[in-house]
N, C-alpha and C positions, 0 to 999 in steps of 0.2 A: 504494500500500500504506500501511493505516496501523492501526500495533499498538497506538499510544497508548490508553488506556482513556480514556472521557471525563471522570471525573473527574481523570487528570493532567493531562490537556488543561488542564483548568479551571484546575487548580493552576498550569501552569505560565502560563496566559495573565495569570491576577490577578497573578501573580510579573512576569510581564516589564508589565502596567499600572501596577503601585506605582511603578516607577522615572520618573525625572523625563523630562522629553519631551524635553530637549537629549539624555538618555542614551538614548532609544529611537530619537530617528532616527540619532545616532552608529552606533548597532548597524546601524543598517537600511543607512547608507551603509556600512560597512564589508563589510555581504555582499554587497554590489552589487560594492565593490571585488574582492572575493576572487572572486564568478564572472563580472566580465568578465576578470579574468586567467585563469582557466580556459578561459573561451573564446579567447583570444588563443591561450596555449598547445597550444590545439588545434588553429589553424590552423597550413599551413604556414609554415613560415619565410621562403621567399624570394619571398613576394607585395606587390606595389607597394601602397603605406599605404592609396591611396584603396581597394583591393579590398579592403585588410583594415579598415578603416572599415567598406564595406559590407558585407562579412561576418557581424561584429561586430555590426551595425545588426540585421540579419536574422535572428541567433543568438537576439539579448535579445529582440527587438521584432515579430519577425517573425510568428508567428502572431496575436497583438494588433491588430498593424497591416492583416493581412488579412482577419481577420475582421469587425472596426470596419468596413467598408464594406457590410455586409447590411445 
């Protein structure tokens, strides 16, 4: 879904390119940070690190990874 009109798109894309590139990939790792804690929190809790590694792995990377092989 996407309500944005293309002209705020636009606005907001020029708005987040003005900023300096140490601040955009800050930003960028920062929401990597907040949705692999989503994911984590998603799983359960009492699973052994390596299954929630892989999990984890599968969550972020998972359709990426399986597609790249066509």
């Amino acid at each position: 879904m996407n309500d944005t009109t293309p002209e705020i798109a636009e606005e907001i894309r020029q708005r987040l390119m003005s900023l300096p590139n140490a601040t955009r990939f800050i930003m960028g790792a920062a929401m990597f940070d907040a949705a692999r804690a989503m994911v984590i929190a998603s799983l359960p809790k009492d699973i052994p690190e390596l299954e929630l590694r892989h999990r984890l792995f599968d969550r972020l990377y998972g359709e990426a990874v399986r597609s790249s092989g066509d």
